[in-house]
C-alpha positions in Angstrom: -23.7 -38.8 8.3 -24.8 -40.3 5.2 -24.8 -39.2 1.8 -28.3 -37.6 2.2 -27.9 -35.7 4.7 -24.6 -34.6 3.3 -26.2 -32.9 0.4 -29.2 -31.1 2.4 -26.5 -29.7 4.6 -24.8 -28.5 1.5 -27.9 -26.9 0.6 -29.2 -25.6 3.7 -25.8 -23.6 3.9 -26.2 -22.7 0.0 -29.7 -21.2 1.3 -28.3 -19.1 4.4 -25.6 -17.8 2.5 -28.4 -16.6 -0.3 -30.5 -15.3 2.9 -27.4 -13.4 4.3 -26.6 -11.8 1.3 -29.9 -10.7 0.2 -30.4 -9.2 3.4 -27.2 -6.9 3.4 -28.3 -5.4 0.2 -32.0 -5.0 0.6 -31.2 -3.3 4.1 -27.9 -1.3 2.7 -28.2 -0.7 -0.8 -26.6 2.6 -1.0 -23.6 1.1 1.4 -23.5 -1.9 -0.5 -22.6 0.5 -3.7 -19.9 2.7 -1.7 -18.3 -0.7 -0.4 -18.0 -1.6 -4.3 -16.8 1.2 -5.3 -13.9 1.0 -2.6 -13.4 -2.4 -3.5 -12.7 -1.6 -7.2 -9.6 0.9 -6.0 -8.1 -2.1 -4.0 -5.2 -3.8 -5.2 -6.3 -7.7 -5.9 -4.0 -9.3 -3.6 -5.6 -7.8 -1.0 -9.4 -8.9 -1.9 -7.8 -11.8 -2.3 -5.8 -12.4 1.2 -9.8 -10.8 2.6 -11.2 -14.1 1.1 -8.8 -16.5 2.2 -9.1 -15.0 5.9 -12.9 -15.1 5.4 -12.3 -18.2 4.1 -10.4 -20.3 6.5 -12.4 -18.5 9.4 -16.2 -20.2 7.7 -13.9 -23.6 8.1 -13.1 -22.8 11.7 -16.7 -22.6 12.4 -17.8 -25.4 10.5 -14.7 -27.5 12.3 -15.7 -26.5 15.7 -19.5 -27.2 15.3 -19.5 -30.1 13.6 -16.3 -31.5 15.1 
């Protein structure tokens, strides 16, 4: 893989992620707002162990597809 098609990989995920995203909150705003809420009452370490799971799992996928 080149350097090209490096970067429009990038930004095709960059896209998806946007896609995703805007999907969950146009389809479940007022769930979207409760899960905030929630969210705000949780310690930080715990968001943060929730985005290092999320995190390594993304990599997993990426590894296995593009491996």
């Amino acid at each position: 893989m080149d350097n090209n098609d490096f970067w429009i990989a990038l930004a095709t995920a960059a896209g998806l992620v946007f896609v995703l995203e805007g999907a969950i909150y146009a389809l479940f705003p007022q769930q979207m707002k409760n899960m905030m809420v929630q969210i705000m009452s949780m310690p930080a370490s715990n968001i943060r162990k929730g985005g290092l799971i999320a995190a390594f799992i993304g990599c997993a996928i990426v590894w296995f597809i593009r491996g």
